[in-house]
N, C-alpha and C positions, 0 to 999 in steps of 0.2 A: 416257343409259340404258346400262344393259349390255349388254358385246355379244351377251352370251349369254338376254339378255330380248328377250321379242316384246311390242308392244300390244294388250293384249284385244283391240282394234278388226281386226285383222289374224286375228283367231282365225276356223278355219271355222265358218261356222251351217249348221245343216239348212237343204236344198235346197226341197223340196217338198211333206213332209210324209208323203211316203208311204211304208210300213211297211216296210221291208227284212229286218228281225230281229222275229219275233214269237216270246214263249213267254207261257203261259196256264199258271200255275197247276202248274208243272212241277217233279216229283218226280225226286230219284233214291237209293234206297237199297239198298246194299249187303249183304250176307250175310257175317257174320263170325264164324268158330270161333274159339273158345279154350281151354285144357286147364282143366279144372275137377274135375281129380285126377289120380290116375293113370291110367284107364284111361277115362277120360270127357270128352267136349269138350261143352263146351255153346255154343247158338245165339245170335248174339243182331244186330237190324239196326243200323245205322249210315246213320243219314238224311242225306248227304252235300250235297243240295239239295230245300227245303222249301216248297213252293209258290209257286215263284218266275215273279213275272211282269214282263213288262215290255217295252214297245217301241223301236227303235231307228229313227227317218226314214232316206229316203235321203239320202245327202250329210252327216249328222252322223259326228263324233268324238266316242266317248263313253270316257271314264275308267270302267275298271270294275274296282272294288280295293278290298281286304278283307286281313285277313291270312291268315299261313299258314293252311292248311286250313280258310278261309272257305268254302270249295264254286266257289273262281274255276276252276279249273283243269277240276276236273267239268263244271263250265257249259259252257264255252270245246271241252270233250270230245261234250256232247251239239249244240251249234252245229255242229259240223266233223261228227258222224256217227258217231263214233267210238263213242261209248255212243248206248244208246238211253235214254230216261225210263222210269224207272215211273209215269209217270203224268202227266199233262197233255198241251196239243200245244205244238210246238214247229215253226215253218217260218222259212226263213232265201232270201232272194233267188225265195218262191213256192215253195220245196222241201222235203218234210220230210227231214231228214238221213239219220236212219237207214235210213230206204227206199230212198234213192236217191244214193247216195255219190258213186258215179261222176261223176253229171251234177251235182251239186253242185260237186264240186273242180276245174270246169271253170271255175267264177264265186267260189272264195273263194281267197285267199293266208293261209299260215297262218306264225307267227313263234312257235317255241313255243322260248320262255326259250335254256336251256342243251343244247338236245337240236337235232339241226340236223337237214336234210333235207336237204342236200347230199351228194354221195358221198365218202367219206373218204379214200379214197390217190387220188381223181384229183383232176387242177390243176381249181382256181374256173372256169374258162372251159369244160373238158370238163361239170362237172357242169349248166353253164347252156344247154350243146348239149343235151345229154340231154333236160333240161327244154324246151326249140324241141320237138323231137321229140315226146314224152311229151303237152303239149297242143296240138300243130297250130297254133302259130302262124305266122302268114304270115313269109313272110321279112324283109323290109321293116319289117315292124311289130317283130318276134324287132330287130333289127339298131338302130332308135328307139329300143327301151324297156332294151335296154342295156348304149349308147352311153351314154342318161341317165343312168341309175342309175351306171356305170362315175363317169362325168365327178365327180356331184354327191356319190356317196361313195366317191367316192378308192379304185377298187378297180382302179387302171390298172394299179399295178405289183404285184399279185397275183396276177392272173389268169391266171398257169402255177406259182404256187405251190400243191401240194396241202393237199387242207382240214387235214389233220391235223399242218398244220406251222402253220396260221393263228394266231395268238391269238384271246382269245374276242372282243376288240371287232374284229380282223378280224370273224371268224367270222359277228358277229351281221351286222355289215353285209353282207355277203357270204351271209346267209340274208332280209335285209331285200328283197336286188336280184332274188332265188332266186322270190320270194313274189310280185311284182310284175310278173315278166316276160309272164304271159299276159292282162295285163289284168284283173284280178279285179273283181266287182263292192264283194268284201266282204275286209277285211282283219281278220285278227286277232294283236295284238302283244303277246307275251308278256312284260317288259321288255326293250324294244328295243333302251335303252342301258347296258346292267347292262356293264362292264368296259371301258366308254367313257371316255376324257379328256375336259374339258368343251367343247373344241373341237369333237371329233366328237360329241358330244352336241349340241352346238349344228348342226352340220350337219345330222343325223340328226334333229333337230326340225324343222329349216327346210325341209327333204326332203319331211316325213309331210305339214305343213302346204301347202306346194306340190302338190303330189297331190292331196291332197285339192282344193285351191283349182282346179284346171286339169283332174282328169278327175273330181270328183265322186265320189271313192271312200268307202265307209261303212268309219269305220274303229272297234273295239273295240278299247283297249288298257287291258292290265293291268301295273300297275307298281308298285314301292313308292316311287318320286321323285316327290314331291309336282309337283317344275318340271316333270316330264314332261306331267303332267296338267294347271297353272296356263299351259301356252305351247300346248298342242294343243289342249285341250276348254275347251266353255262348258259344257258339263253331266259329270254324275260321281253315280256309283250306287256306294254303298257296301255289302257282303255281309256277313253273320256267319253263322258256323251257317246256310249254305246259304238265309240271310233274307234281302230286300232291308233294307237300315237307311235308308239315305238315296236321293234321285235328285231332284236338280236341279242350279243353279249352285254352281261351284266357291267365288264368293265366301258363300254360304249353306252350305257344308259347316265356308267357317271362321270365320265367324260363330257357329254352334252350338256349336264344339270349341271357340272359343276359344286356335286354332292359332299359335304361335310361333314365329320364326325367328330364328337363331343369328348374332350377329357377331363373333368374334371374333379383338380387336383386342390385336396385340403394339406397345408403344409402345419409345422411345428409352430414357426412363428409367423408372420407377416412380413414378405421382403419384398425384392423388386421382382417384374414379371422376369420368369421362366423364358431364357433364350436358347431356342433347340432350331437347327435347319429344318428339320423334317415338320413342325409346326409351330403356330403362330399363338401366344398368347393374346385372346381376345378381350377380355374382361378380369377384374383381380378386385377382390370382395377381402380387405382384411389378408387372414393366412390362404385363403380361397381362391382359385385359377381356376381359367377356362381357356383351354387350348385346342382349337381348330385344327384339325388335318383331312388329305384325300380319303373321302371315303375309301376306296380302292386301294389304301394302303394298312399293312397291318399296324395293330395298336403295340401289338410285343415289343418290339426294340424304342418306342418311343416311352412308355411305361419303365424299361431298364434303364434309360436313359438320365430317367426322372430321380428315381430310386437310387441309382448310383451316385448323383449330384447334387441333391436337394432332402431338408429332414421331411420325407414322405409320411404322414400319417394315415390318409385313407386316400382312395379315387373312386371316381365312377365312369362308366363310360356311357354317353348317350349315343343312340345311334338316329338318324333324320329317317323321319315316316316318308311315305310312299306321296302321301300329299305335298309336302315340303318340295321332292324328285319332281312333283311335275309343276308345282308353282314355278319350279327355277328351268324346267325344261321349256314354258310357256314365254319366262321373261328372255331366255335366252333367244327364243326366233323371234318375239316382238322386238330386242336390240338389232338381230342383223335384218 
């Protein structure tokens, strides 16, 4: 197996059953001017999220991802408090957000993409005192959670460098440990490993998955890397036009789409296409292949495959974004 693959069987499941994230039927639309002459603006709403409902247990990791301006970001905004709904309810850890912010961001951690919560010209370590401070963590415990997070993502020899000197896969790790220090009941991950080598991606997996595994933490992430979602989550809700589209297992999202993953293979010399049952060469550039398989299947035995029968000089593996999944989820109900 690769190293950078987990076993289904290793993936967290929901704990108990009981509700951590609830929304019922929940709106949010927007008020939008636009010039409609010269001296005229006209009205018009933008339904950002459309009656969206759906539950989260405690103890699950759920995949929650859509493409650009699916209404993920919106959601993610009325969860945290940030916005309120127009319409439906919406409670998160027994709290409605918008009412109650304060004692909310005492039980959530928030990982929002590209935009950090950290303080920007102090060193990583000042801004994780701050945060000690900021939610009353005991000492003992502030000093446990991170030691861990330092240890497990490699933020040893950062932590007197200031945030604005970090890069962003510093950064995001270094907002991942930010989010985690008080304990939260609820985590929310905006892509986690966006400017990550596959190394620290793989860490950074093995990390979410360990927390979760050891303090039961409910985790929502949103991402466009499909492995983020196939190595964290058993379950995956997909958004459009602020709609639920799908919510179940990951293997049932690519079952429907019909989802593909990319190999390819630079060989020694140039010869005929690459014949494997398990996949399909699609394309052949020179000594260059491109071989097609089930998302849903792993790449390990078809890469030995390759390696044992063919002069192997390099591969790569591409893996199909989240937009790709619902193009082909789209074209699949317009055929039947």
């Amino acid at each position: 197996m690769d190293a950078t693959e987990r076993p289904v069987a290793d993936l967290p499941a929901q704990r108990d059953g009981q509700e951590v994230i609830h929304l019922d039927r929940v709106e949010k639309v927007f008020e939008v001017r636009r010039r409609a002459g010269l001296l005229r603006r006209e009205k018009r709403e933008v339904r950002a999220v459309d009656g969206l409902s759906f539950s989260v247990g405690r103890g699950e990791v759920v995949g929650f991802v859509g493409p650009n301006g699916a209404g993920k970001s919106t959601t993610i905004k009325m969860l945290t408090g940030i916005l309120t709904p127009s319409a439906g309810t919406l409670r998160v850890a027994g709290v409605e957000p918008a009412r109650d912010r304060a004692r909310l961001a005492r039980r959530i951690g928030v990982v929002f993409g590209q935009r950090t919560t950290l303080w920007w010209d102090l060193p990583l370590l000042d801004s994780y005192q701050l945060i000690h401070r900021m939610y009353r963590v005991p000492d003992a415990r502030y000093r446990e959670n991170l030691d861990r997070c330092v240890e497990l993502l490699g933020l040893g020899d950062l932590l007197d460098v200031p945030v604005r000197q970090l890069s962003l896969g510093q950064r995001m790790r270094g907002d991942i440990a930010a989010a985690l220090l008080h304990d939260p009941e609820v985590l929310y991950l905006d892509e986690p490993t966006i400017g990550l080598d596959v190394v620290s991606k793989a860490n950074v997996r093995h990390f979410l998955a360990d927390l979760n595994a050891e303090r039961g933490t409910t985790v929502l992430l949103t991402t466009h890397d499909l492995t983020d979602i196939e190595q964290l989550c058993r379950r995956v809700m997909v958004i459009d036009h602020g709609r639920l589209m799908y919510d179940g297992e990951v293997a049932g999202l690519h079952r429907i789409a019909e989802v593909e993953r990319t190999l390819v293979v630079d060989l020694a010399t140039e010869m005929a296409p690459i014949a494997l049952e398990s996949a399909r060469t699609v394309k052949v550039e020179g000594p260059r292949q491109w071989l097609a398989f089930p998302a849903g299947q792993p790449a390990a035995p078809i890469v030995a495959e390759i390696a044992a029968g063919w002069p192997l000089v390099d591969l790569s593996l591409r893996e199909p974004d989240i937009e790709d999944v619902i193009s082909l989820m789209y074209a699949g109900r317009s055929a039947g």
